[in-house]
C-alpha positions as CSV (number, residue, x, y, z in Angstrom):
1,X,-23.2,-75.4,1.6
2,X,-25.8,-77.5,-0.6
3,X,-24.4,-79.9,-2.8
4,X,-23.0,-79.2,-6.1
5,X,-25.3,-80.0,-9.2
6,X,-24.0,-80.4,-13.0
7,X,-27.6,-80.4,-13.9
8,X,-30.9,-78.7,-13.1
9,X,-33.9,-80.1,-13.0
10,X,-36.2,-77.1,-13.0
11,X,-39.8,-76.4,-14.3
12,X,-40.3,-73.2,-16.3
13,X,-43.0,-71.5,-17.4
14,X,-44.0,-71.9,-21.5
15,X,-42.5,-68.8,-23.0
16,X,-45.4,-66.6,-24.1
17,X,-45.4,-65.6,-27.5
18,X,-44.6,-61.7,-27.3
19,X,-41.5,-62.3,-24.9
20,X,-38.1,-63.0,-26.3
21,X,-36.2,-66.4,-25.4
22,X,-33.7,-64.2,-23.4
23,X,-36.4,-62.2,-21.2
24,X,-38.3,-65.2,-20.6
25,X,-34.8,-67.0,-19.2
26,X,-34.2,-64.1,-17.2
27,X,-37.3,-64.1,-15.9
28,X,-37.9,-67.9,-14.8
29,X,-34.5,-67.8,-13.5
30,X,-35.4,-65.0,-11.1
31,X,-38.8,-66.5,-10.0
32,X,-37.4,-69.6,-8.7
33,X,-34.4,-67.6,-7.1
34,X,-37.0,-65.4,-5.1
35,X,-39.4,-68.4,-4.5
36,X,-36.8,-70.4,-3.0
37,X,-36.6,-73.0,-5.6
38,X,-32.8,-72.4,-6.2
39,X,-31.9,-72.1,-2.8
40,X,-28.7,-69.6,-2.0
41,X,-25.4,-71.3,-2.7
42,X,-26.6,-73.8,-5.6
43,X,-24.1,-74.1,-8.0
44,X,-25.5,-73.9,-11.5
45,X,-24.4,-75.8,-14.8
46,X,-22.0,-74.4,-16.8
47,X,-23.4,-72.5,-19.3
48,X,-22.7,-75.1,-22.4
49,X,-24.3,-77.6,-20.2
50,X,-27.3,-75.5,-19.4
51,X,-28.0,-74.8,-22.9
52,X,-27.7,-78.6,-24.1
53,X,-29.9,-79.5,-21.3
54,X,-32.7,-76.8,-21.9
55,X,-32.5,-76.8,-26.0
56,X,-31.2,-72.9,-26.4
57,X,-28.0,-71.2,-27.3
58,X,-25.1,-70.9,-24.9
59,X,-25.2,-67.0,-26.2
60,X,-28.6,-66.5,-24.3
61,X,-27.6,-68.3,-21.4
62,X,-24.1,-66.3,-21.2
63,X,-26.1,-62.9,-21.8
64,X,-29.1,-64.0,-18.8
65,X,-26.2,-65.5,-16.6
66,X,-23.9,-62.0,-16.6
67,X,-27.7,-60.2,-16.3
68,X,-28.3,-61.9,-13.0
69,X,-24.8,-61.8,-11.6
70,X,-24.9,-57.7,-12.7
71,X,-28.1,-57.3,-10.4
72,X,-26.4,-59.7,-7.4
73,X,-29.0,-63.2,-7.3
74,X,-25.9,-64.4,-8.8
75,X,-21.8,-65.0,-8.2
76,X,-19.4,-66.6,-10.4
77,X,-15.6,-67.0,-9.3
78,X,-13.2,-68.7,-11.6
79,X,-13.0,-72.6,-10.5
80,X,-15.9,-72.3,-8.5
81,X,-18.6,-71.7,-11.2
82,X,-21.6,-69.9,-10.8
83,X,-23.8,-70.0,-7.8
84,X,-27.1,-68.7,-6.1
85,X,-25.6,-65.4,-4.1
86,X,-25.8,-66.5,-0.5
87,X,-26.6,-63.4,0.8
88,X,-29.7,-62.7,-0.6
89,X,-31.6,-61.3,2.0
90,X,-34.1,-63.3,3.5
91,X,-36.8,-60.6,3.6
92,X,-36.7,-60.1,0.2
93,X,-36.4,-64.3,-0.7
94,X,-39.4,-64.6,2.0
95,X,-41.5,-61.7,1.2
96,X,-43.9,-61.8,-1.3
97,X,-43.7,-59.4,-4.1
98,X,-45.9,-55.9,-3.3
99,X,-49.0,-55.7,-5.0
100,X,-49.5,-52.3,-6.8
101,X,-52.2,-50.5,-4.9
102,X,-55.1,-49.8,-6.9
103,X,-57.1,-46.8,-6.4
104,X,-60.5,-46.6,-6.7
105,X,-61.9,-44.3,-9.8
106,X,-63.9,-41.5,-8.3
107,X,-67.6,-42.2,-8.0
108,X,-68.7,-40.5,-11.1
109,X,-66.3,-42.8,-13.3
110,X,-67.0,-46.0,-11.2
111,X,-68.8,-48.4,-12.8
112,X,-68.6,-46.8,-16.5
113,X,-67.7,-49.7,-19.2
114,X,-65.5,-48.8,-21.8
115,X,-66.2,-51.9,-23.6
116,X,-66.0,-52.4,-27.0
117,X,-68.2,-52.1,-28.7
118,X,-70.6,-49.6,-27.2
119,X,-74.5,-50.7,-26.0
120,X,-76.8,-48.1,-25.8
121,X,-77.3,-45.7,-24.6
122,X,-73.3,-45.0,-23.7
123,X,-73.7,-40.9,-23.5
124,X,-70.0,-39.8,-24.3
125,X,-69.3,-41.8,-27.8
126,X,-69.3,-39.7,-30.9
127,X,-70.6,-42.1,-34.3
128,X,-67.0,-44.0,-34.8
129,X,-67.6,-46.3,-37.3
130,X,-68.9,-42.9,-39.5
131,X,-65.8,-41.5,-39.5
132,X,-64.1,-40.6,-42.8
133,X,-60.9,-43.5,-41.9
134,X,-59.7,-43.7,-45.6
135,X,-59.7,-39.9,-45.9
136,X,-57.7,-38.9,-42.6
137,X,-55.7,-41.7,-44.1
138,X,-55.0,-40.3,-47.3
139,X,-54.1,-36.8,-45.9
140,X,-52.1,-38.4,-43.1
141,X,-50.3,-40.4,-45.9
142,X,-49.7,-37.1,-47.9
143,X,-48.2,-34.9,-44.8
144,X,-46.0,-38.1,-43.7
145,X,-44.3,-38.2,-47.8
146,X,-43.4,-34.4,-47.2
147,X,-42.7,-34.1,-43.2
148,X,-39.7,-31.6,-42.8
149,X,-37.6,-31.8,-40.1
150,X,-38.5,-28.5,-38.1
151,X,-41.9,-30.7,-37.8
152,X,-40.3,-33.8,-36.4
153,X,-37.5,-31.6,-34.3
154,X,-40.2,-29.8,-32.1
155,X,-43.0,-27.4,-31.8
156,X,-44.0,-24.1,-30.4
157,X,-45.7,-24.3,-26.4
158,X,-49.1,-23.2,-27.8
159,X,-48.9,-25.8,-30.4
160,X,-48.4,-25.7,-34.5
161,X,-49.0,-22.4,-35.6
162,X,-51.0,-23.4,-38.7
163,X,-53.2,-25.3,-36.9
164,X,-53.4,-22.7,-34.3
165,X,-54.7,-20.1,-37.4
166,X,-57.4,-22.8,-38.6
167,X,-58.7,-22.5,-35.3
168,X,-58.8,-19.7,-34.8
169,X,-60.3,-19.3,-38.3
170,X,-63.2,-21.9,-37.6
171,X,-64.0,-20.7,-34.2
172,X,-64.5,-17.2,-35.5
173,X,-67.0,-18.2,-38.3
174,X,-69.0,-21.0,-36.5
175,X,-68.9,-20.2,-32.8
176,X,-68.7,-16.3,-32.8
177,X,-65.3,-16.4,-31.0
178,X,-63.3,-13.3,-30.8
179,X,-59.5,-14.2,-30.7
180,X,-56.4,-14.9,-33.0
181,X,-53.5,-17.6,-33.4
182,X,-51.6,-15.8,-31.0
183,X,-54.9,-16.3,-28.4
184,X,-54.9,-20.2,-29.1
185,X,-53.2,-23.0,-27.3
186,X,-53.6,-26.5,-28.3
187,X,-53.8,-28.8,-25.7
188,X,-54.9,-32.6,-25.4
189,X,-58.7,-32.4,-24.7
190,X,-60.8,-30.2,-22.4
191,X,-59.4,-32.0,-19.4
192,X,-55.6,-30.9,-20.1
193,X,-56.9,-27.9,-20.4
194,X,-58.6,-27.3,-17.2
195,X,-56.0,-29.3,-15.5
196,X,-53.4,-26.4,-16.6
197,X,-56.2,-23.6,-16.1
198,X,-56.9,-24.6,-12.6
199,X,-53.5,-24.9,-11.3
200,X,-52.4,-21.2,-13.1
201,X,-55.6,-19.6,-11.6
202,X,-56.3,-21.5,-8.4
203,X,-54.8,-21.3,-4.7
204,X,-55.4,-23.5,-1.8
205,X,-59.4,-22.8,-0.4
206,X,-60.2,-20.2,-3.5
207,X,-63.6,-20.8,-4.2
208,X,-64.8,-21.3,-7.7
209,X,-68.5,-21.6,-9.2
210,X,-69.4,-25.2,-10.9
211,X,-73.0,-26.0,-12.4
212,X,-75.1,-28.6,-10.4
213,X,-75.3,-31.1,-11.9
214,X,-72.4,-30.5,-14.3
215,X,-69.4,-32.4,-15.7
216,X,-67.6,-34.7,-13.1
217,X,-64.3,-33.8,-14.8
218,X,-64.0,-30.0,-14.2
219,X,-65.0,-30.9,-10.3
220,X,-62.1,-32.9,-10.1
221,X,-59.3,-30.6,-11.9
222,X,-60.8,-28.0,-9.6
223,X,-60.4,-30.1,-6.5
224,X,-57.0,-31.4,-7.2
225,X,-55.8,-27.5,-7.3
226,X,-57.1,-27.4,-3.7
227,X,-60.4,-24.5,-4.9
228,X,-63.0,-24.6,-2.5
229,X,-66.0,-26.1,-4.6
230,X,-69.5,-24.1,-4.7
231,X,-71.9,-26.3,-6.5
232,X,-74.2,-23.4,-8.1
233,X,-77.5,-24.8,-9.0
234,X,-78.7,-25.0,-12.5
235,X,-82.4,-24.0,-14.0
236,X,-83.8,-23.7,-17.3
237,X,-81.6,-21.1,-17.9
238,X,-78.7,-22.6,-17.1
239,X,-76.2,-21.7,-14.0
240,X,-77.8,-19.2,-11.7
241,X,-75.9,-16.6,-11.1
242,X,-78.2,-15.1,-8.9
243,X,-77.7,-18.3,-6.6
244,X,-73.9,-18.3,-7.0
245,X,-73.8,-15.0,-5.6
246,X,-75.9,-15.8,-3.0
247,X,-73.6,-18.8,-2.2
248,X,-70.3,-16.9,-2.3
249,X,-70.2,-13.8,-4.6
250,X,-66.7,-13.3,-4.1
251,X,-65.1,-16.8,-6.3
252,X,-62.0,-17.3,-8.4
253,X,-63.7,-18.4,-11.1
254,X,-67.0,-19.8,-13.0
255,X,-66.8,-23.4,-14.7
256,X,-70.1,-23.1,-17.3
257,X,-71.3,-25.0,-20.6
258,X,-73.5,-22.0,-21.6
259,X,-74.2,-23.4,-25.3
260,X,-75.7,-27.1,-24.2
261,X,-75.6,-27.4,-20.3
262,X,-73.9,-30.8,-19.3
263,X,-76.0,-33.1,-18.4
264,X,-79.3,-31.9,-18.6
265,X,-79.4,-29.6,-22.2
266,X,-80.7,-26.3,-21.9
267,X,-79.0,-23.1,-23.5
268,X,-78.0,-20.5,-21.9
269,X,-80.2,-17.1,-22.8
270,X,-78.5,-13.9,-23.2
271,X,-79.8,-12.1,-20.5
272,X,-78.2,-14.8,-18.1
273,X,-74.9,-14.4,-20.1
274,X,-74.5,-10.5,-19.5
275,X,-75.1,-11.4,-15.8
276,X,-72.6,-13.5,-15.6
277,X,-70.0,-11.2,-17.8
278,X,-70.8,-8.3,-15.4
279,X,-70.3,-10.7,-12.2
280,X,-66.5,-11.5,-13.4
281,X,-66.0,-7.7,-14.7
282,X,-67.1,-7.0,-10.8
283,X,-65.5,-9.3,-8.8
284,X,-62.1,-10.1,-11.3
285,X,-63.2,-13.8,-11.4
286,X,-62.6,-16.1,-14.6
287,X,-65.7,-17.6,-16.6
288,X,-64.3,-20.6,-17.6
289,X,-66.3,-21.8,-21.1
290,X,-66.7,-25.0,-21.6
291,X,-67.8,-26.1,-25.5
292,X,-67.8,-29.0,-25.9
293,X,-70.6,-30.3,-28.3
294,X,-71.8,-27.5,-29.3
295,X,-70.8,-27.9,-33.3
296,X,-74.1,-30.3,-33.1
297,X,-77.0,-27.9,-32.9
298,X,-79.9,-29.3,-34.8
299,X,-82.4,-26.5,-34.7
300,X,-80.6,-23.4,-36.6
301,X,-77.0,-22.2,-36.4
302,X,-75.0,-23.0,-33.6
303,X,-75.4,-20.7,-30.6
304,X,-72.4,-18.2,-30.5
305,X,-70.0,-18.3,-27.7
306,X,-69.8,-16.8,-24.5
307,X,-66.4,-15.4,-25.4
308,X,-68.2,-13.3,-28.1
309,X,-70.1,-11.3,-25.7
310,X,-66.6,-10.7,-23.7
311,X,-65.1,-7.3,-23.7
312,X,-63.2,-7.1,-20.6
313,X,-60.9,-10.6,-21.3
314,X,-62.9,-12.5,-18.4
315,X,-63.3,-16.2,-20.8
316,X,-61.1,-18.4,-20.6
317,X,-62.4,-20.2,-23.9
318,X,-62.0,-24.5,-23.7
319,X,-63.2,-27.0,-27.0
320,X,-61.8,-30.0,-28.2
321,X,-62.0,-32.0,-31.4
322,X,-62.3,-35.8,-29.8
323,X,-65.9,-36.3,-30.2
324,X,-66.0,-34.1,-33.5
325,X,-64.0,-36.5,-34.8
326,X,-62.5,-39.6,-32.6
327,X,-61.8,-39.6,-28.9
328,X,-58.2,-41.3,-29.5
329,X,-56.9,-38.3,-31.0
330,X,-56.6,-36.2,-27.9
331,X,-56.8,-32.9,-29.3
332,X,-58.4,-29.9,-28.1
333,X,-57.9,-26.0,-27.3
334,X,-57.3,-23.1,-25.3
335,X,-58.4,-19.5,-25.8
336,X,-56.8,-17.2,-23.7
337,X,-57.0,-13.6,-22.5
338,X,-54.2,-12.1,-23.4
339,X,-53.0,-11.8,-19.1
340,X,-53.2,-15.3,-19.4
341,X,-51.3,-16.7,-21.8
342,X,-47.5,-16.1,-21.1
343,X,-48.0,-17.7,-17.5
344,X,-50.1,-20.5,-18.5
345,X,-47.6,-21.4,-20.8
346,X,-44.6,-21.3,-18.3
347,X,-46.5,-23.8,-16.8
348,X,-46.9,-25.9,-19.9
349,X,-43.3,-26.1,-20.1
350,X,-43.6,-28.0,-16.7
351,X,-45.8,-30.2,-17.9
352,X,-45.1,-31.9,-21.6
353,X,-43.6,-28.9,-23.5
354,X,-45.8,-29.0,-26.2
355,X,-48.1,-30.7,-28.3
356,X,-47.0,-33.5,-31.0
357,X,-46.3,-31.9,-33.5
358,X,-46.8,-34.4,-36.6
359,X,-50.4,-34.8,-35.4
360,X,-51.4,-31.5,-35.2
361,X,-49.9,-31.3,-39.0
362,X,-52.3,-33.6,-39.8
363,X,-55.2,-32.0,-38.1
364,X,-54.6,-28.7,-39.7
365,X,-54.5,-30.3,-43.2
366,X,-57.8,-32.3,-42.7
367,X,-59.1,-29.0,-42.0
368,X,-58.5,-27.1,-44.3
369,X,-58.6,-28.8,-46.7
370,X,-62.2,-28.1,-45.7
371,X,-62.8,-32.0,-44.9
372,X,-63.6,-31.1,-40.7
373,X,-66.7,-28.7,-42.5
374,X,-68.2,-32.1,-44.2
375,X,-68.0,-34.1,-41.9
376,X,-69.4,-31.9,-39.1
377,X,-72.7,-30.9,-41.4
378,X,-72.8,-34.7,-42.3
379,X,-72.6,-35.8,-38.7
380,X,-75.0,-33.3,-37.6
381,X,-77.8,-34.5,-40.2
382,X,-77.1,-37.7,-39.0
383,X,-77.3,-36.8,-35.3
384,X,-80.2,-34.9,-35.7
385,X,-82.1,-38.2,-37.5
386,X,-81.5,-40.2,-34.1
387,X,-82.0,-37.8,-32.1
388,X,-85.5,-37.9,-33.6
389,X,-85.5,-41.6,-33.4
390,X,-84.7,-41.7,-30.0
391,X,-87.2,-39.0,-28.6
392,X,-90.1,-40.9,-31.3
393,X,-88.9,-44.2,-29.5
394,X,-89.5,-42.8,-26.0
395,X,-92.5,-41.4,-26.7
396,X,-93.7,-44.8,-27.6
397,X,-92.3,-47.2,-25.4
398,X,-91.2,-45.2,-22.4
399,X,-94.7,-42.8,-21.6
400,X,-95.1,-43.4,-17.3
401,X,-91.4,-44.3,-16.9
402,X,-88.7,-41.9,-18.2
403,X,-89.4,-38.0,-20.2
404,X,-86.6,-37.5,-22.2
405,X,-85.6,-34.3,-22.2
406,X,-86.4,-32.3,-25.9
407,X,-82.8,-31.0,-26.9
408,X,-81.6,-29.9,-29.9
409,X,-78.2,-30.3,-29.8
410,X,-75.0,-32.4,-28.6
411,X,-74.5,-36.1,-28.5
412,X,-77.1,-37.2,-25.6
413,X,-79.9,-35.9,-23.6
414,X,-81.2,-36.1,-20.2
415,X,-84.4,-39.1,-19.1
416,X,-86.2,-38.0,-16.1
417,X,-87.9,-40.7,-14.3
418,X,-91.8,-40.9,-13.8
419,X,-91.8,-44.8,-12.5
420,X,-90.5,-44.2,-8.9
421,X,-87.1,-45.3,-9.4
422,X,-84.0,-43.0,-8.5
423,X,-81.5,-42.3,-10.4
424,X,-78.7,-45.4,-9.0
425,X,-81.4,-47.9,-9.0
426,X,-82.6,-47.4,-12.9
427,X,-78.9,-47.1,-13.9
428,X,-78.3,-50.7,-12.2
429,X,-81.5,-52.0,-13.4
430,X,-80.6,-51.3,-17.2
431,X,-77.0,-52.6,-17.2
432,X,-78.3,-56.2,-15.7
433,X,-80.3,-55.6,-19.3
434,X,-77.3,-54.2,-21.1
435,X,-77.8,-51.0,-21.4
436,X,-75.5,-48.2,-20.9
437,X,-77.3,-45.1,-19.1
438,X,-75.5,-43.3,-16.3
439,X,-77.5,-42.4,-13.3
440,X,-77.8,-38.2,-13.4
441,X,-76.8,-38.2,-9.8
442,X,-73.0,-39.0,-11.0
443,X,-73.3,-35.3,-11.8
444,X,-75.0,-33.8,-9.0
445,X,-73.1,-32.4,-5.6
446,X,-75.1,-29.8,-3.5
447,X,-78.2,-29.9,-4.5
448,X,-81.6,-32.7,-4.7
449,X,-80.8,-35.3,-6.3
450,X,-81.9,-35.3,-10.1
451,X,-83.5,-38.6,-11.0
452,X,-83.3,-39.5,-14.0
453,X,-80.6,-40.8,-16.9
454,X,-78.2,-39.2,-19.4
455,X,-78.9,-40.7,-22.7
456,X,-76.6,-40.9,-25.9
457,X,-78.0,-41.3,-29.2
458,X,-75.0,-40.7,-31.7
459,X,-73.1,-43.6,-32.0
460,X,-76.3,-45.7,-32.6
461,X,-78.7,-46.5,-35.5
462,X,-82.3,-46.2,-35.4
463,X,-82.5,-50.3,-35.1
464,X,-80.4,-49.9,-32.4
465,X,-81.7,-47.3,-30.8
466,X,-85.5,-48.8,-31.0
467,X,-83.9,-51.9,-29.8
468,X,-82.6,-50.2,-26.6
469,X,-85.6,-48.2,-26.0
470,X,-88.0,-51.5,-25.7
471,X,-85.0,-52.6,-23.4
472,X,-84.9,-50.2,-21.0
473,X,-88.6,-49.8,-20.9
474,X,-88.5,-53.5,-19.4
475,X,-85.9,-53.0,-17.5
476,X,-87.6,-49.7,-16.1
477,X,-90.9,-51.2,-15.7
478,X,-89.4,-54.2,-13.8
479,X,-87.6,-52.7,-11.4
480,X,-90.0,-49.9,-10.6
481,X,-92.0,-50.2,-7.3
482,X,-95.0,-52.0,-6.9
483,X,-97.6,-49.0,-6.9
484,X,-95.3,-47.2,-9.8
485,X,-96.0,-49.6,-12.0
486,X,-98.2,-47.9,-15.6
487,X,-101.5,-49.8,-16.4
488,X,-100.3,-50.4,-20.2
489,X,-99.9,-53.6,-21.6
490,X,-96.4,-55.8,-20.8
491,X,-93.6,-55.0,-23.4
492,X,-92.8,-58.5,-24.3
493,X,-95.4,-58.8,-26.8
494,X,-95.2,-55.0,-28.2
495,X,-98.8,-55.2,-28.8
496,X,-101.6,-52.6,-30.2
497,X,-102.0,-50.4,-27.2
498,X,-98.0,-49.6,-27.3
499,X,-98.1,-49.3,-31.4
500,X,-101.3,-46.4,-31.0
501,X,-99.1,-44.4,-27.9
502,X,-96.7,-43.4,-30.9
């Protein structure tokens, strides 16, 4: 047995500043039991001794002493003292700790910074610092003073039923949506959403329709149900159904953003809409809607919903209110045919029961108390302004490398590339220049690869966003190939022959 010691000379760590003085005991202790730098059988100090010698109360020593000897690194018998248990196993005294296995994000997240703050052109970032803080403040204050406790006991499945009627409320004027309360569930964001829809609707190898290129995030709720992906190709119409019929006629379901395709822009017309209403109606398929920036339609009113045009319950009806207002506040919703919604919310109960509650309170005051209406005609005239900007910008700096696409809605738009370059290469070549722009083939699966890159415009100012533009144009014109290369003059000195291109 090692000999006995009535001190200990051991080295610990500085405690950090976060950590109480009886977690960081507990901890050190531990380390050097499993490193081997209290070997088994070492008899400890007494626990008086122990504090005097390391400048702490016996009280924390007592309490990390009895913690130890509780999990077995430590024994104590009366006479004896307290010693290093002896039969710790050696594999675990030996071995080093596991490292927790990483995985890799999937290839359409890889790479993506969420950095603060944001460089342009990061696509998926509403206009933050515009957000009316003092005002959500003041109403959150407000509900918080008169909180009841049926609101802090619980909630329904589908979600507050006030807020559930101002939804219902503002989808019916602004988006043309047919449904009620009873038709809404609120859920955290559009990916909650198709999470839950995809595991009520989907079986193992059921094929279901998804626009190529289209949004990475529906792919993978789709995929982790075990559907069968068909990757239907997208024109200037938006998903073909023609082609998805083609492809497999017979699907589950339709994943479609018919009011501003993701990535690349286009509306869908209404001709293209009825086709796809009388596919579902013929083969019982689902067409999933997703709307997710819609609200920002610069030229006119927004485009009405799919859902409107349904008369057979075939939409399944997804939004979400985190880029309306702020991505953090994980709020979003479900419109549901009425077959749907008692089985998608048995599954909800599996999942988080329901909503919180005390947020969605505060949602449903801010709107309405009409302060969501504000800010989403304020945002939109600000949108629309860079927007402008940013298509002005290109037009100048960017002629013979990158046509940006000429939306007129959403929070970014789509930069096809004239200089050679595909789509990976121009996304790398930016960020070594610090600039955010995600390569279009993230989106892409089946089809020829789209070369270009998705461009976001709201969070920035028109300084900024002029600022960028010369950027990437550098970057662009630097890392295009040799015989790519346009004739005009070199950006570093911005000189007449760019000024006139505008």
């Amino acid at each position: 047995m090692p000999k006995d010691v009535s001190s200990l000379e051991l080295a610990l760590h500085e405690k950090a500043s976060h950590t109480t003085l009886t977690r960081w005991l507990y901890q050190e202790l531990r380390r050097a039991i499993l490193e081997r730098r209290l070997l088994p059988g070492t008899r400890l100090p007494a626990t008086r001794d122990f504090a005097v010698q390391y400048g702490i109360s016996r009280g924390t020593v007592v309490t990390v002493f009895e913690q130890l000897q509780a999990e077995g690194y430590l024994v104590g018998r009366v006479g004896a003292g307290t010693r290093i248990n002896e039969r710790l196993s050696q594999d675990v005294l030996n071995k080093p700790a596991p490292q927790p296995r990483i995985r890799k994000l999937p290839v359409p997240l890889r790479g993506l910074s969420t950095s603060r703050p944001a460089h342009p052109f990061r696509p998926y970032e509403p206009a933050l610092t515009e957000f009316p803080v003092q005002i959500w403040a003041r109403v959150a204050g407000r509900r918080l003073r008169r909180t009841s406790s049926s609101l802090l006991a619980g909630g329904d499945p589908r979600g507050y039923a006030p807020l559930r009627e101002a939804i219902a409320a503002y989808l019916g004027s602004s988006r043309g949506v047919n449904c009620s309360a009873d038709s809404v569930v609120v859920v955290s964001g559009v990916q909650q959403g198709l999470d839950l829809i995809a595991r009520l609707l989907i079986k193992p190898g059921d094929p279901v329709w998804v626009e190529d290129p289209g949004y990475f995030g529906a792919v993978a709720a789709f995929r982790q149900a075990g559907a069968r992906i068909i990757p239907v190709p997208v024109d200037e119409g938006g998903l073909s159904v023609s082609q998805g019929e083609k492809l497999c006629k017979p699907a589950k379901a339709a994943y479609l953003t018919p009011a501003h395709q993701f990535p690349l822009g286009m509306a869908m017309p209404v001709e293209r809409r009825i086709a796809a209403l009388k596919w579902a109606r013929e083969t019982g398929a689902f067409l999933i809607e997703d709307d997710y920036d819609s609200e920002y339609r610069f030229d006119g009113r927004p485009m009405p919903a799919l859902q409107g045009l349904d008369k057979g319950g075939s939409v399944i009806f997804l939004g979400s209110f985190n880029k309306v207002l702020f991505p953090s506040l994980r709020s979003g919703y479900l419109v549901l045919p009425p077959t749907l919604l008692d089985p998608l919310l048995a599954l909800r109960l599996g999942v988080d029961f329901h909503p919180p509650s005390l947020d969605q309170a505060i949602l449903c005051d801010f709107m309405t108390e009409g302060h969501l209406g504000r800010h989403i005609r304020r945002m939109r005239d600000m949108y629309a302004s860079r927007l402008a900007a940013l298509q002005h910008q290109a037009r100048r700096y960017l002629a013979g490398l990158l046509d940006v696409s000429p939306v007129q809605a959403g929070l970014n738009t789509a930069g096809f590339l004239r200089n050679g370059m595909v789509s990976r290469q121009a996304e790398e070549v930016a960020a070594n220049h610090g600039i955010e722009a995600p390569g279009l083939d993230r989106f892409t699966l089946g089809r020829k690869q789209v070369e270009g890159l998705l461009l976001g415009f709201a969070a920035f100012d028109e300084r900024e966003i002029r600022r960028g533009i010369v950027t990437l144009a550098a970057a662009l014109e630097q890392g295009a190939p040799r015989s790519k290369v346009r004739t005009a003059a070199p950006l570093a000195g911005v000189g007449t022959s760019r000024q006139t291109q505008s």
